[in-house]
C-alpha positions, -999 to 999 in steps of 0.1 A, spaced: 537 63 -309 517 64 -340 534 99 -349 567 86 -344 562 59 -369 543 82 -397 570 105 -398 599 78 -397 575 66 -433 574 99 -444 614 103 -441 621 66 -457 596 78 -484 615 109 -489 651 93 -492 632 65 -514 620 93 -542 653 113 -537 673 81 -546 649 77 -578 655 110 -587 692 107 -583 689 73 -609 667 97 -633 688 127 -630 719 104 -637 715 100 -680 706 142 -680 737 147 -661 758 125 -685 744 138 -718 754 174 -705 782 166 -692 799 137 -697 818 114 -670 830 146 -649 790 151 -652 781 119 -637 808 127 -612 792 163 -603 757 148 -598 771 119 -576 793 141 -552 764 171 -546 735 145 -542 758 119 -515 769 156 -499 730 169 -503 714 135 -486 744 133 -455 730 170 -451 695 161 -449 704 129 -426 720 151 -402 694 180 -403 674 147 -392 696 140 -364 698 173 -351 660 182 -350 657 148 -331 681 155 -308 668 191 -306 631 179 -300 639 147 -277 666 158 -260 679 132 -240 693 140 -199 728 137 -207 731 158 -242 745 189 -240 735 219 -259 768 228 -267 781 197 -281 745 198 -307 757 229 -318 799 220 -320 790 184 -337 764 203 -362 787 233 -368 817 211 -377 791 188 -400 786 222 -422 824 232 -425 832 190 -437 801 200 -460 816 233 -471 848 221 -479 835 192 -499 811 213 -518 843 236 -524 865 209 -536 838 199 -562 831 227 -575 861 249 -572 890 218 -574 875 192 -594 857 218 -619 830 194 -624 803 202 -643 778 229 -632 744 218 -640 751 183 -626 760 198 -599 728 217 -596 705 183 -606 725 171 -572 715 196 -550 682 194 -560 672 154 -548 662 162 -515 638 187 -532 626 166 -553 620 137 -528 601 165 -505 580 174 -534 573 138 -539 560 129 -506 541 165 -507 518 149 -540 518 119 -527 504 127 -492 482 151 -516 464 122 -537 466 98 -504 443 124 -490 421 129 -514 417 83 -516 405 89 -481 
């Protein structure tokens, strides 16, 4: 039980430290872009962070399966998550011809938030 709830605060610390970097990455994204920057970085870090929510859902799922799941309907429900994903991506880069680099400081939040809670189990560690 005390697993479950360390990596449940390991997750909320992850989204917590990707939100902050999505509100540090926000003036970057403006200066180098403008508005249609602010828009770039808002669209690939909301479609980056509904990807790293379901990747959540699906290893649970996948690691605790429950009696009445069914194998199939993990991998339909996950394979139509990654085409709604793909064609938002596509719209905002390709459609809306939003800025590039935002775009990029989006994607990377998730990152950042993992590298976060990497130094931050790092210096915990070394307090102990």
């Amino acid at each position: 039980m005390a697993e479950k709830s360390d990596a449940a605060a390991v997750v909320r610390r992850i989204r917590r430290m990707a939100l902050a970097a999505y509100v540090a990455l926000i003036i970057p994204a403006v200066m180098t872009g403008g508005w249609w920057g602010f828009v770039g970085l808002t669209c690939s870090s909301a479609v980056n962070i509904i990807c790293f929510l379901w990747l959540e859902q699906i290893l649970e799922a996948i690691v605790q399966p429950s009696p009445r799941l069914r194998a199939w309907k993990v991998v339909l429900r996950t394979l139509i998550r990654y085409a709604l994903l793909g064609a938002a991506l596509a719209v905002t880069i390709l459609v809306a011809r939003v800025d590039a680099l935002s775009v990029l400081f989006g994607f990377s939040i998730v990152v950042v938030g993992i590298i976060g809670e990497g130094l931050y189990s790092t210096f915990r560690s070394f307090a102990n």
